[in-house]
Structure formats: C-alpha cells, structure tokens
N, C-alpha and C positions, 0 to 999 in steps of 0.2 A: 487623476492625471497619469498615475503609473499604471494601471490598467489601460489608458487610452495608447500610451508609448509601447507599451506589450505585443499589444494587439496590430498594431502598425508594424512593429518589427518582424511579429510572428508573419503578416500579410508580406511584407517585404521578402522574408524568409521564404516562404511557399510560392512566392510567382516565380521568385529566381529557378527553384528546382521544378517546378512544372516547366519553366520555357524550355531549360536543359532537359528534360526527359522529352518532350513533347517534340524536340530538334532530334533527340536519338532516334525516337517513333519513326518522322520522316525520314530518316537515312536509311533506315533496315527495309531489308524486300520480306514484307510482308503482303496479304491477299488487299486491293485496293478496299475493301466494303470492313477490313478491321482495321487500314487503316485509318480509315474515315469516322469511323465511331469514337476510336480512342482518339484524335485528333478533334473532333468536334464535344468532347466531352472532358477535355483538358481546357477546350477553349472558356466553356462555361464555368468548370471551375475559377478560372484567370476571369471573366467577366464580373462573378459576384462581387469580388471587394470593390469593384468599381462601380457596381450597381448600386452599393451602400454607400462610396462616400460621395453620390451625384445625389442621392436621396429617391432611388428607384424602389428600394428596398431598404425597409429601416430592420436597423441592428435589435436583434435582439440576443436573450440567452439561448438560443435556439442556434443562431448562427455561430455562436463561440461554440457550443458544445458538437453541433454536426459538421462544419464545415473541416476542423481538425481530420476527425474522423472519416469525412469524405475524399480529402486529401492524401491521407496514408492509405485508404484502399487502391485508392485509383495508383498509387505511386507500384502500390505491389500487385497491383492486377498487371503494370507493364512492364515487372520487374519480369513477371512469370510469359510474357507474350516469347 
C-alpha cells in the first residue's frame, strides 16, 4: 500500500513539473521542428502514467526504474535547450 501511495505521489509530482517545463518550452522562440519533438516527447512521457492506470500498459519494475530516469533526462535535456 506504501509503495502504491509512493508511486502516485511520485506520478503526481512529475506531471506537475513536466506540464510547467513543457508551458516554458512553448513560450521561448525556439526553431518550430525542436519545438515539436520536445513538446511531443513530453507529451508521451505525461501519457505513460495514464496508459498504466487505464491498463494499456501494465506496471512493472521496469517502469519504476526507467521511467524516473526518463524523466530527469528529459527535464535536463530542456534545461540545456
């Protein structure tokens, strides 16, 4: 059950800062074809948690240990844009 409450909070925690980066994304004049990649690859990240709890995609240890990790790239790959 505290793992299930974790892992919720953590997902709550990361959509909040991907929508907030992914809103800075849109604002800055960057080239249309990098905006669209980081923008369509934010998206996907925000879609996974919702692909798991509609049952598109079952949770595994697989998703706890990359999707973290996919999350903090992506955050500093647009820190560096």
């Amino acid at each position: 059950m505290l793992l299930r409450l974790l892992l919720v909070a953590f997902n709550v925690g990361a959509v909040t800062i991907l929508v907030y980066q992914l809103v800075k994304v849109y604002q800055l004049s960057l080239d249309l074809s990098k905006k669209r990649i980081t923008i369509g690859i934010g998206l996907l990240l925000l879609l996974l948690p919702v692909a798991i709890i509609i049952g598109i995609v079952p949770p595994s240890t697989i998703y706890l240990a990359a999707y973290p990790v996919a999350i903090v790239l992506f955050l500093y790959l647009i820190k560096r844009l």
